[in-house]
C-alpha positions as CSV (number, residue, x, y, z in Angstrom):
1,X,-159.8,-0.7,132.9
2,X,-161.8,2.8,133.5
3,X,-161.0,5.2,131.4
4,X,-158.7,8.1,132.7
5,X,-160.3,11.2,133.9
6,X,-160.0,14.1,131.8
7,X,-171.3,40.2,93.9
8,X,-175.1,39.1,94.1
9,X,-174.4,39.0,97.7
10,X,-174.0,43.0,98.7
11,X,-170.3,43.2,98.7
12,X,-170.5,45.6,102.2
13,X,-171.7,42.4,103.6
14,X,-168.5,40.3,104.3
15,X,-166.6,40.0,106.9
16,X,-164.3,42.6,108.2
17,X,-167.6,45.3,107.7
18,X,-168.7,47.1,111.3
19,X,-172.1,46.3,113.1
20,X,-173.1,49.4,112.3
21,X,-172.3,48.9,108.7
22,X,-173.8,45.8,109.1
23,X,-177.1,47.5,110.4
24,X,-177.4,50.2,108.0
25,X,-177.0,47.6,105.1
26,X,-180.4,47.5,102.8
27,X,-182.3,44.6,104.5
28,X,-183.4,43.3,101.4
29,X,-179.8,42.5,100.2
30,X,-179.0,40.8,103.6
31,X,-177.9,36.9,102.5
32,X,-178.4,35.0,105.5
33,X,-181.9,35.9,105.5
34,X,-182.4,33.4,102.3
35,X,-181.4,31.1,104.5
36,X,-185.2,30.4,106.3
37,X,-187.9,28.4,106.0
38,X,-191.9,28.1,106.5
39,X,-192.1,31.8,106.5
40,X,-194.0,34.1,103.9
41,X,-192.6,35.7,101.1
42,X,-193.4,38.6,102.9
43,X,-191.7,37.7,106.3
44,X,-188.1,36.7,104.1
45,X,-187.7,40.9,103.0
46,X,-188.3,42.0,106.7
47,X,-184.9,43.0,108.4
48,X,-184.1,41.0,111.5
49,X,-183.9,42.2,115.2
50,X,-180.9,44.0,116.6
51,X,-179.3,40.9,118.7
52,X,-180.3,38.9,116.0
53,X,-178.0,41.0,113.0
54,X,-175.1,41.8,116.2
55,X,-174.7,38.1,116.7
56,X,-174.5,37.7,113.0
57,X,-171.9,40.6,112.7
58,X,-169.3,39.1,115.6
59,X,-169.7,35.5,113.8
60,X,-168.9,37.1,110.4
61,X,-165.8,39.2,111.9
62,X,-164.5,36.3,113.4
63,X,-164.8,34.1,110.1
64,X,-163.9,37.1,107.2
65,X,-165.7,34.6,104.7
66,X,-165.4,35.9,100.9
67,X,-168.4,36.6,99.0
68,X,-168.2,33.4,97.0
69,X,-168.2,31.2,100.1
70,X,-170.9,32.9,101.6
71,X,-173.1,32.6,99.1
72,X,-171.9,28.3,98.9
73,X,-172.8,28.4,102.2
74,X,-176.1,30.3,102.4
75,X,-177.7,28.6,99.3
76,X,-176.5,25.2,100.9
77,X,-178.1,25.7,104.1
78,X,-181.1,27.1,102.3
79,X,-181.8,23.9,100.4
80,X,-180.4,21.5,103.3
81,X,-182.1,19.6,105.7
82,X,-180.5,20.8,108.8
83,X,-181.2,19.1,112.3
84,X,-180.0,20.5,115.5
85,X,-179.0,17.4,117.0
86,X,-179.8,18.6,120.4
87,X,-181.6,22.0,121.3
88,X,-183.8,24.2,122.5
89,X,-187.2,25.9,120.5
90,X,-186.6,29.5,120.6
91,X,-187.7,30.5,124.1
92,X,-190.2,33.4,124.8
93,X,-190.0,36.2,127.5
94,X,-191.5,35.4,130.7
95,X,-194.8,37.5,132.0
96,X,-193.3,39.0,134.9
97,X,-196.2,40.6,136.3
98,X,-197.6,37.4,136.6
99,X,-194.6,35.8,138.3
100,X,-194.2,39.1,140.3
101,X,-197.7,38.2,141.9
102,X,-196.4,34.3,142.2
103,X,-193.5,35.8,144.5
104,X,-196.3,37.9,146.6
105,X,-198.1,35.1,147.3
106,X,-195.2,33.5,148.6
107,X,-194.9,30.7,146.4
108,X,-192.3,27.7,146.7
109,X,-189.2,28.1,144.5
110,X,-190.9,24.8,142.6
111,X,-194.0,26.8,141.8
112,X,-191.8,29.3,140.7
113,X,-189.4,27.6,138.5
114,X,-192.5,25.8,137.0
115,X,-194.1,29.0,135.9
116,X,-191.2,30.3,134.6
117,X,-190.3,27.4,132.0
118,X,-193.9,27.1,131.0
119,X,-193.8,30.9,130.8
120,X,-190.7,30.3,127.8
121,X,-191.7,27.3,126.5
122,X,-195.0,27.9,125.4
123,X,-196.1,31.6,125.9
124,X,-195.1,32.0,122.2
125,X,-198.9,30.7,121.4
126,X,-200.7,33.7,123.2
127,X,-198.6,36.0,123.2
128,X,-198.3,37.9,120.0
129,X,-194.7,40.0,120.7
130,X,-193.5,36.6,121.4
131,X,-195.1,34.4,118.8
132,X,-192.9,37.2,116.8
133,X,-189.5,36.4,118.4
134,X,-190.7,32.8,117.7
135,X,-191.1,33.0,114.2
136,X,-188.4,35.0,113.0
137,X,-185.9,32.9,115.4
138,X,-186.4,30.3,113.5
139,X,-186.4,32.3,110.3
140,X,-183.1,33.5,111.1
141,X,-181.9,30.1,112.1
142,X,-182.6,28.0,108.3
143,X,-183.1,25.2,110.5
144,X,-185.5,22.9,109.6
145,X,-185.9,20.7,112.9
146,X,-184.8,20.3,116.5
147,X,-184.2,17.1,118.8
148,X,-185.9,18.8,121.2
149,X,-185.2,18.5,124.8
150,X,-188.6,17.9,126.1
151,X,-187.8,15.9,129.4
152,X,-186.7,17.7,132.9
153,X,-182.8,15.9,134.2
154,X,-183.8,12.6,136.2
155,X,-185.9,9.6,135.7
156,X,-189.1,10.7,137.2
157,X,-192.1,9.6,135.0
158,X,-194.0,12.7,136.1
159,X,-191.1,14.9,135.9
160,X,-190.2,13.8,132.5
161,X,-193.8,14.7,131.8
162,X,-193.1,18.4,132.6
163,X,-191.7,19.5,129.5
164,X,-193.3,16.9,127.1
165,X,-196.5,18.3,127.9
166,X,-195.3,21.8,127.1
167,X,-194.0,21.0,123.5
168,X,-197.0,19.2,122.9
169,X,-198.9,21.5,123.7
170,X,-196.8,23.9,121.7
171,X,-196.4,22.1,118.1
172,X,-200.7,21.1,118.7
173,X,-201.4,25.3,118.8
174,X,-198.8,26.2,116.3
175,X,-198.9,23.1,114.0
176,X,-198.9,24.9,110.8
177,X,-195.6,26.5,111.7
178,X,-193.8,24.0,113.8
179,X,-195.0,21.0,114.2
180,X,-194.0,17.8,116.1
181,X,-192.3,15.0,113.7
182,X,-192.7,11.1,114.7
183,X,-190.4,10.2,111.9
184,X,-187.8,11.3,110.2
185,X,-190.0,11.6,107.2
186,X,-192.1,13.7,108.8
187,X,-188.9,16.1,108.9
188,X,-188.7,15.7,105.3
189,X,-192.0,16.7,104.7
190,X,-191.8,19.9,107.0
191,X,-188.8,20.6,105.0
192,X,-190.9,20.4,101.8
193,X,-193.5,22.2,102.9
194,X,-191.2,24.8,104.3
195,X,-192.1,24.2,107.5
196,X,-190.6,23.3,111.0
197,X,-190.6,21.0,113.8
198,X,-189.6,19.2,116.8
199,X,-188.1,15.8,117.2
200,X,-188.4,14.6,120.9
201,X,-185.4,13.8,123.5
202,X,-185.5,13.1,127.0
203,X,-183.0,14.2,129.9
204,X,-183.5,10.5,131.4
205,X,-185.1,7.1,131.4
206,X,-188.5,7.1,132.6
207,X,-188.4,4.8,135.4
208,X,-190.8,3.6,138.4
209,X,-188.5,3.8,140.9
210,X,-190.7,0.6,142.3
211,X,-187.6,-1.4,142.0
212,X,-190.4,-5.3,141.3
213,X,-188.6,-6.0,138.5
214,X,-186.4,-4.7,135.9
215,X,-189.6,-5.2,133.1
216,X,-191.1,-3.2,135.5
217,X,-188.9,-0.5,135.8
218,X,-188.6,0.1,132.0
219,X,-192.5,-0.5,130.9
220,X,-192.7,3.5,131.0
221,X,-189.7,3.6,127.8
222,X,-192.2,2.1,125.3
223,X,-194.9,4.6,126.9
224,X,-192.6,7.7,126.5
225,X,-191.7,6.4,122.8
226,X,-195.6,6.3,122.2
227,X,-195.9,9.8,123.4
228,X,-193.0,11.0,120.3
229,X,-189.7,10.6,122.4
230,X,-187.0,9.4,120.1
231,X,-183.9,9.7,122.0
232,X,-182.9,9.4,126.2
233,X,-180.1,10.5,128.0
234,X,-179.1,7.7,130.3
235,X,-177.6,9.9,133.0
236,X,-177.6,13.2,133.7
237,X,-174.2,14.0,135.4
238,X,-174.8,12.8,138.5
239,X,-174.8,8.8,138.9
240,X,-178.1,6.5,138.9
241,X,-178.9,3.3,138.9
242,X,-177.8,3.2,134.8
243,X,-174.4,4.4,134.9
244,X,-172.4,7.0,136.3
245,X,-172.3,10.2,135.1
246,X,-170.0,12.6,133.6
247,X,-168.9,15.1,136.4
248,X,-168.5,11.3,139.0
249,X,-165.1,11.3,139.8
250,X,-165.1,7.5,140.4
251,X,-166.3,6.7,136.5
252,X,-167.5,3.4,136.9
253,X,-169.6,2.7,134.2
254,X,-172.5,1.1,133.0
255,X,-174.6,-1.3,135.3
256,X,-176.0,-4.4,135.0
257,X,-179.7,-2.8,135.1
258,X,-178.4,-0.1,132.6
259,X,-177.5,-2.9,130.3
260,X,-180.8,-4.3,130.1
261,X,-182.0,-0.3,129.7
262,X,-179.9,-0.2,126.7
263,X,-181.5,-3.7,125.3
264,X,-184.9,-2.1,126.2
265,X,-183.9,1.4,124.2
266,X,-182.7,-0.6,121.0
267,X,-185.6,-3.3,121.3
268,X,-188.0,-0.3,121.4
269,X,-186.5,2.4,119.0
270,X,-185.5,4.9,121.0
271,X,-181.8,6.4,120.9
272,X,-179.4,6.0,123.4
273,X,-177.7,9.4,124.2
274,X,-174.2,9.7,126.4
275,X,-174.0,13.3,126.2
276,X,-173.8,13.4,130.1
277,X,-172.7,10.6,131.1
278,X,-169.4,9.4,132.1
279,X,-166.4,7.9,130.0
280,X,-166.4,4.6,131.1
281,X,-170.3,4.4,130.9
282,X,-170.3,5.8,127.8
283,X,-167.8,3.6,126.5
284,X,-169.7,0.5,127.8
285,X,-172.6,1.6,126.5
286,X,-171.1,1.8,123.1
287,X,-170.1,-1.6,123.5
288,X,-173.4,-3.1,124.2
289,X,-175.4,-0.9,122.2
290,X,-176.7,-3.1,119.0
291,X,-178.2,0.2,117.1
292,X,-176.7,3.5,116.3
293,X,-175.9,5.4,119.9
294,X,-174.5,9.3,120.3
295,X,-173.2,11.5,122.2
296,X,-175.5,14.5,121.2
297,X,-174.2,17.5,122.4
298,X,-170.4,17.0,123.0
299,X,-166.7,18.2,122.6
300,X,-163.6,16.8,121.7
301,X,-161.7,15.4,124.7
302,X,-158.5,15.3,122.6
303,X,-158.5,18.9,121.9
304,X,-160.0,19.6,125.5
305,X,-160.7,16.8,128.2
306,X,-163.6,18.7,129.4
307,X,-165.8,16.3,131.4
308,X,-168.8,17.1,129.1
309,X,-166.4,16.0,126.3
310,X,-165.2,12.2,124.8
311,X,-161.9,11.4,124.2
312,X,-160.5,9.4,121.4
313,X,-161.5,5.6,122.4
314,X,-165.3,6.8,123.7
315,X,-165.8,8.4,120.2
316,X,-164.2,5.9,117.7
317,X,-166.7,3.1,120.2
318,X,-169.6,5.3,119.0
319,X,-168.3,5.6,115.6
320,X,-168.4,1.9,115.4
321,X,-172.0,1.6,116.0
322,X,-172.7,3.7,113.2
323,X,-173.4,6.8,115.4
324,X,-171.9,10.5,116.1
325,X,-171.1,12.8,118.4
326,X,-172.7,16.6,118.3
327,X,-170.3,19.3,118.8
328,X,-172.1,21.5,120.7
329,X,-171.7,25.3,121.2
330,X,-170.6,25.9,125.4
331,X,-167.4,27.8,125.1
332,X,-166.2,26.4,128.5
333,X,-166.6,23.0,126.9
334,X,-164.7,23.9,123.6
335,X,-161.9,26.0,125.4
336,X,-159.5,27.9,123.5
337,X,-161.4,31.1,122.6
338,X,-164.6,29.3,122.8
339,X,-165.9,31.1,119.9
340,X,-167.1,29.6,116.0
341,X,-163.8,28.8,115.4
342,X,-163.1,26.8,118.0
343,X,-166.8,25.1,117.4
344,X,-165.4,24.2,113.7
345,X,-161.9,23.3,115.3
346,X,-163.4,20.3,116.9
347,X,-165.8,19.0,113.9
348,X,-163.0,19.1,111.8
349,X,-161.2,16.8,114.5
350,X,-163.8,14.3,114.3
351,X,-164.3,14.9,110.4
352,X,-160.3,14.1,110.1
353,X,-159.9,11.1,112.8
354,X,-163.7,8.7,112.5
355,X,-165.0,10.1,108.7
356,X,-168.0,12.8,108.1
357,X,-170.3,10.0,109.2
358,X,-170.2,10.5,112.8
359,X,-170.5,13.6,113.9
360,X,-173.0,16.6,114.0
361,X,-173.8,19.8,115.4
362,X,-175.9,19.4,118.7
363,X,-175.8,23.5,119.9
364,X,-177.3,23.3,123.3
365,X,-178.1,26.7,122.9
366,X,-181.4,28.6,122.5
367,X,-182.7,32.0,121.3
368,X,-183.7,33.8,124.0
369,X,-187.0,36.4,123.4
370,X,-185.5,40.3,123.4
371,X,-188.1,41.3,125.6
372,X,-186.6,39.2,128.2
373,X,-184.4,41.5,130.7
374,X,-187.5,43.9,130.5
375,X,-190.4,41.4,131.5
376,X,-187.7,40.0,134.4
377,X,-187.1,43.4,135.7
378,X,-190.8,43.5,137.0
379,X,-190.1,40.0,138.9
380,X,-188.5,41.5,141.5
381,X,-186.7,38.8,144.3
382,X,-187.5,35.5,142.8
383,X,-187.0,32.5,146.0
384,X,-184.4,31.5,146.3
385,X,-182.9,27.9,145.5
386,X,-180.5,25.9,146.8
387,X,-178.3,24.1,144.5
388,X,-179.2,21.4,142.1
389,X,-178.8,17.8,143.2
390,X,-177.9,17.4,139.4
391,X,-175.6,20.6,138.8
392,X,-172.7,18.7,140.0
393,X,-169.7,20.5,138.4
394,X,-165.9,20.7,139.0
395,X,-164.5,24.4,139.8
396,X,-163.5,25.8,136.3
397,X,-161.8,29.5,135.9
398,X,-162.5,29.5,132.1
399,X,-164.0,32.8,131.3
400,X,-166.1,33.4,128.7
401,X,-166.3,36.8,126.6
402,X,-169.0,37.8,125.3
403,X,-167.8,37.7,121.5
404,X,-167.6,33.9,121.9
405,X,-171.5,33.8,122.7
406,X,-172.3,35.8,120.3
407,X,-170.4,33.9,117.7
408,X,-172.7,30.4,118.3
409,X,-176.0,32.0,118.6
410,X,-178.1,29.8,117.5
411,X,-180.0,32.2,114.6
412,X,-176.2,31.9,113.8
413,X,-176.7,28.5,112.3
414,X,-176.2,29.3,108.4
415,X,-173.1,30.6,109.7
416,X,-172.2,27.7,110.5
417,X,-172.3,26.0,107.1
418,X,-170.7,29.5,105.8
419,X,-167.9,28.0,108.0
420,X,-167.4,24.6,107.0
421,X,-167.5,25.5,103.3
422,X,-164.6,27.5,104.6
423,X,-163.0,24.6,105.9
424,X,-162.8,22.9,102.5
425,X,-165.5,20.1,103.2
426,X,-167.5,19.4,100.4
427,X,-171.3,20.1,99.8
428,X,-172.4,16.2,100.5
429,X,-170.2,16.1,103.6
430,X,-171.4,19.7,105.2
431,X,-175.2,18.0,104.5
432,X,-174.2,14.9,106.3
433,X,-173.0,17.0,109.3
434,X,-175.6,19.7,109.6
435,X,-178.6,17.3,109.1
436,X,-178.1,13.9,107.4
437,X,-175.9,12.0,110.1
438,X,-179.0,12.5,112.6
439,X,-181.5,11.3,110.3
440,X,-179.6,8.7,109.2
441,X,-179.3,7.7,113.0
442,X,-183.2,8.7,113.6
443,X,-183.9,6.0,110.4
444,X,-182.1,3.3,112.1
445,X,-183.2,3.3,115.5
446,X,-187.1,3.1,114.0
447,X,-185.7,0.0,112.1
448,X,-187.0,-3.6,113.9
């Protein structure tokens, strides 16, 4: 049946201190900075932006860590591999004067959107303000990868091509700093070279919408895996010809042809992702699944049935593949206050209920460039759109404050850690959940 619906840490830098404490504190003595990698010597002394420390600040407020498990949890992220296990590369300003003269000319809202998320997906290579944000993002951040989300929502070949094209494009120019890893032991090596990179995912199956055959429908998967994909959402709320998807009321699963698109993902070595699909599809994928399989970026349905979340029976199915589910950082989808603690709330659910094994931290989330509100400003009226075939969402009167935002920023992530050594987990299970789980996963589904 379907599943139902829904000390040598400066001591003024603990929590409890002010922001503007916080800000007036010696940057030099400020701990989370340890936490980075490929960056100079030079880069690790220089203080971090204002968001960047605020952000910090509200996380550290809301978790009052003690100086001894900040410093556990700093020096463990620092010598962690940590893998977002769904994300987005730090994103750049746009140039608005150049999308103020796209709006002159009258161009479609396509052309627009287009320019835009080229704009923050890649104007960090020309740009020098923004190759800054860039950088120190990710020095903020400790982490060492991201499963990238390098394919526009549907199952478009050309469309998927979109965004593949830009983080190619993006880890060719800026190689030495962020590169784009094949392998998980390509992640290791970035990590050991203090270095980062990019590990490829796709909102959707590549298909040819020809309808011939079913081999003909999926010969673009092995094409997209050649290209550094690793991991495909089958559906991307809405319902396709794979499954339904999460926000379909009816929840009717997988199909037959998403079946053999599962077969295809496992023959080939590319992951299956359920993140937005529905229950029952993501249970039935589970089912048929004969490699590792995850829900990437994910809540707990039984602390929350959100319809972007799994209950019980979807994620002990996933469990038993050997796979996880990656608690992601949407207040709306973790409820309650939404903010870090709520975020830890549900990976110590899973941690407690299916073992450290199978789950990870999937944010969602991105760094957004400072510079941003000022380089939109000189837009102007952008066209206007009407709504997304694929933003198909239930009404929801969740409100989210500001503090909760703030809290699971993504430079936030060796908070993160900092907040599971609070939790009591142990240093080998906080590695398995901020990195290892996913390669461990990413190992598997390259195995024939």
């Amino acid at each position: 049946m379907p599943l139902n619906r829904r000390g040598f840490l400066q001591k003024t830098i603990v929590a409890g201190t002010t922001v503007a404490a916080f800000k007036a504190s010696a940057a030099s003595a400020d701990p989370v900075k340890k936490a980075t990698t490929g960056v100079s010597s030079d880069d690790k002394d220089r203080p971090f932006n204002p968001p960047t420390q605020y952000a910090r600040q509200v996380a550290l407020d809301l978790l009052k860590p003690s100086a001894t498990e900040l410093e556990r949890g700093l020096e463990l992220h620092a010598r962690s591999v940590v893998f977002d296990a769904y994300a987005f590369a730090p994103r750049a300003a746009v140039d608005g004067d150049a999308l103020a003269d796209l709006v002159r000319q009258r161009c479609s809202y396509l052309e627009y959107k287009d320019a835009s998320e080229d704009m923050s997906m890649t104007r960090c290579v020309s740009n020098p303000a923004e190759q800054a944000e860039f950088l120190d993002a990710w020095r903020a951040s400790g982490v060492t990868c991201i499963f990238q989300n390098a394919g526009e929502e549907g199952q478009g070949v050309m469309m998927l091509l979109k965004r593949l094209s830009r983080f190619t494009y993006l880890t060719d120019m800026l190689k030495e700093f962020c590169s784009k890893a094949a392998t998980p032991d390509d992640v290791v090596a970035a990590k050991e070279g203090g270095r980062n990179c990019l590990y490829l995912t796709g909102n959707g199956v590549p298909l040819t919408e020809q309808w011939e055959s079913v081999q003909d429908e999926l010969r673009y998967l092995r094409v997209f895996f050649e290209l550094g994909i690793r991991m495909m959402h089958l559906t991307y709320n809405r319902r396709n010809m794979i499954g339904d998807g999460c926000a379909e009321k009816a929840n009717a699963g997988l199909s037959d042809f998403g079946r053999s698109v599962i077969s295809e993902m496992n023959r080939v070595g590319v992951i299956v992702d359920c993140a937005h699909s529905g229950w029952q599809t993501s249970l039935e994928a589970a089912q048929v699944s004969t490699k590792p399989m995850v829900a990437s970026h994910s809540t707990c349905g039984g602390i929350f049935p959100h319809i972007r979340s799994k209950p019980d029976e979807v994620i002990k199915a996933i469990a038993d593949t050997g796979g996880y589910i990656g608690i992601c950082c949407i207040p709306r989808f973790l409820r309650g206050t939404g903010d870090i603690n709520a975020f830890l709330d549900h990976i110590d659910y899973v941690v407690k209920k299916f073992g450290p094994d199978h789950v990870a931290i999937g944010t969602d989330v991105a760094y957004s460039s400072q510079n941003t509100a000022e380089e939109n400003r000189k837009v102007g009226t952008a066209p206007v759109q009407r709504t997304r075939f694929a933003s198909l969402w239930p009404a929801d009167d969740y409100k989210t404050v500001l503090s909760a935002t703030q809290s699971l920023a993504w430079t936030n992530w060796p908070l993160f850690t900092v907040g599971l050594v609070q939790r009591g987990h142990s240093d080998e299970v906080i590695q398995k959940i901020i990195g290892g789980n996913v390669m461990r996963v990413a190992r598997a589904a390259l195995v024939e």
